[in-house]
C-alpha positions, -999 to 999 in steps of 0.1 A, spaced: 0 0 0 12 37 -8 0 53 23 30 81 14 19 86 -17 -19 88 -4 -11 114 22 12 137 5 -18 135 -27 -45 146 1 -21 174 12 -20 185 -25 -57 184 -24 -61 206 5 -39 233 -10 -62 241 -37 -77 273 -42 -111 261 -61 -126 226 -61 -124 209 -91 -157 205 -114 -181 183 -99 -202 169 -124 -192 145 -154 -198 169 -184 -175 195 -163 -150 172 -157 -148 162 -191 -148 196 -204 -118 199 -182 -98 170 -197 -106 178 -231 -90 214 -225 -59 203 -210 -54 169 -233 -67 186 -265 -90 161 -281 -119 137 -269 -96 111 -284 -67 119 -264 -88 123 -231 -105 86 -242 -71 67 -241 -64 81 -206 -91 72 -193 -97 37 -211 -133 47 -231 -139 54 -270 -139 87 -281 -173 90 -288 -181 80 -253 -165 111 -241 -186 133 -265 -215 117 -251 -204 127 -218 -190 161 -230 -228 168 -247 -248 156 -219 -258 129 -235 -245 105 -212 -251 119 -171 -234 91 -155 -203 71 -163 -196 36 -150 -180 36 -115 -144 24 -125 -148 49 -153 -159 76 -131 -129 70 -109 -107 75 -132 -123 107 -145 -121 121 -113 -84 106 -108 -74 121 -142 -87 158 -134 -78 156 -97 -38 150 -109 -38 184 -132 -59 204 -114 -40 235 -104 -2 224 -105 10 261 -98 -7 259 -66 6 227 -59 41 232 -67 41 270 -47 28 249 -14 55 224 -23 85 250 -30 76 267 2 75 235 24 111 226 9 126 257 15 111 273 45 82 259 59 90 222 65 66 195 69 44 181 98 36 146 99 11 126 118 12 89 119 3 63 143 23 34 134 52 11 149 87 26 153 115 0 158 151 12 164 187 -3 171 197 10 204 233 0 221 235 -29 240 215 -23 277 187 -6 261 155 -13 248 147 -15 213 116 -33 209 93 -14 187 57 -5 194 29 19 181 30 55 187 11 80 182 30 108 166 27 145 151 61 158 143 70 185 120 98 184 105 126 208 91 129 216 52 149 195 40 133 164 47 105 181 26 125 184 -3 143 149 0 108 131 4 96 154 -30 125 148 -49 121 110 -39 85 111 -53 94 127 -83 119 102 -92 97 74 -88 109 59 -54 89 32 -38 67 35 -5 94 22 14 122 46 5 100 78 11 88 58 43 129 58 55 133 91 49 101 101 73 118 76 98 152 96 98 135 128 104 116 113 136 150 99 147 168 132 143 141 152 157 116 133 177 142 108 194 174 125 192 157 156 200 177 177 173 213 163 189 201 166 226 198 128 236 198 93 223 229 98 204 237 57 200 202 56 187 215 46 147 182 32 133 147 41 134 121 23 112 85 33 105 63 -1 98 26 -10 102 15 21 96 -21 25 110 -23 63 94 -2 89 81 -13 124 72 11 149 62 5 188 60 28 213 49 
């Protein structure tokens, strides 16, 4: 499951300025601006082109749930990219980014100490450039896991080590069994 991909796509979501059209003929309208031609709009969203002209007319007021999904999956994903890639530019250079999770961190502690995981419950924001490094990392295709390590060394560094104040032998810190993770930035 991507829940990192998920959370930083609802994130994007809540930075827009206007909602994205509603309805199926609006939506489509949409698509057809920004792809050029029903045809073009059709193969990205697995229909025929003259289905989407129904849809574009009217003629058609519902499309078929899987369709529909991707509609909405299709508009939702080029809806407003300046806005998104402001919010994103600021959170990598000044404003950082705050993320909630409750899921199990394990560690590797020195010998003496404990380092069984367990669930926590955890909102920590963190600095910059962890915002950048998990960005870049989506936008060169890494997997779940990889953006997932970089979270985990930003909760080590700043949650457990408390920016260099404690827990110094602490080396590792892993984030599994994620029950939810919500970013904001």
């Amino acid at each position: 499951m991507a829940e990192i991909e998920d959370a930083i796509e609802r994130a994007d979501r809540e930075s827009f300025t206007r909602q994205p059209p509603k309805t199926l003929k609006g939506q489509i309208g949409y698509l057809i601006r920004q792809l050029g031609s029903a045809k073009a709009v059709a193969q990205e969203i697995g229909v025929t082109a003259d289905s989407v002209n129904r849809y574009r007319r009217g003629a058609r007021k519902h499309a078929r749930p899987d369709v529909a999904a991707k509609i909405n999956d299709a508009v939702r994903q080029r809806w407003q990219p300046q806005v998104r890639k402001r919010r994103q530019q600021q959170a990598a250079t000044t404003g950082g980014i705050t993320v909630e999770t409750r899921a199990r961190f394990g560690y590797t502690a020195p010998i003496g100490t404990t380092d069984d995981g367990r669930f926590r419950r955890l909102t920590v924001h963190l600095p910059p450039a962890y915002a950048q490094r998990l960005f870049d990392a989506r936008h060169a295709g890494a997997s779940d896991q990889q953006m997932r390590q970089i979270i985990a060394e930003g909760f080590k560094e700043i949650y457990f080590q408390d920016g260099g104040g404690r827990a110094m032998g602490l080396s590792d810190v892993t984030l599994n069994d994620i029950d939810y993770l919500d970013l904001d930035y």
